[in-house]
N, C-alpha and C positions, 0 to 999 in steps of 0.2 A: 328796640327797647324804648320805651315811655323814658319822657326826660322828668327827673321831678321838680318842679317849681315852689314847692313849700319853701326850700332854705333861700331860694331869690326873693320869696315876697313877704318873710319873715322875720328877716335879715337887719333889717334896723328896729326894731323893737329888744329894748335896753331887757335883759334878763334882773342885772340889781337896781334895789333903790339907793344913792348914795346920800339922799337928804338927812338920813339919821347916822350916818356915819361921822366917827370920829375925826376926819379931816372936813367938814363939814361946815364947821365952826374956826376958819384958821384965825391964830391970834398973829403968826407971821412966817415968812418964808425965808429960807437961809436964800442967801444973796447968789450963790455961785450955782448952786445946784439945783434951786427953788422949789426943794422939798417942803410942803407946807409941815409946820408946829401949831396942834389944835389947841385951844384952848384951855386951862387948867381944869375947867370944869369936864371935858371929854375926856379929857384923859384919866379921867378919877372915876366915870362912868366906864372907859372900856375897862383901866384895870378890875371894876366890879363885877363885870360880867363875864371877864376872865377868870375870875377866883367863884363866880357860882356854875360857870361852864365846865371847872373840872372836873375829869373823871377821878 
């Protein structure tokens, strides 16, 4: 049996882009957990594109 080598040489190439994502923009990070909090302006962009994303 042939060994396949795609997933070995393909393997680090990022599938998402995170640049436009809403943690993208952090305005700060809780201290214990260092979950980032975006900035108010992302946040008002995702909730928009949540509310035109509905089905």
């Amino acid at each position: 049996m042939a060994k396949n080598n795609f997933k070995e040489k393909f393997q680090g190439i990022p599938i998402e882009k995170h640049d436009t994502a809403a943690w993208a923009n952090i305005s700060k990070v809780k201290p214990v957990t260092n979950v980032s909090i975006p900035n108010e302006q992302e946040t008002r962009n995702a909730k928009d594109w949540v509310d035109a994303n509905q089905k």
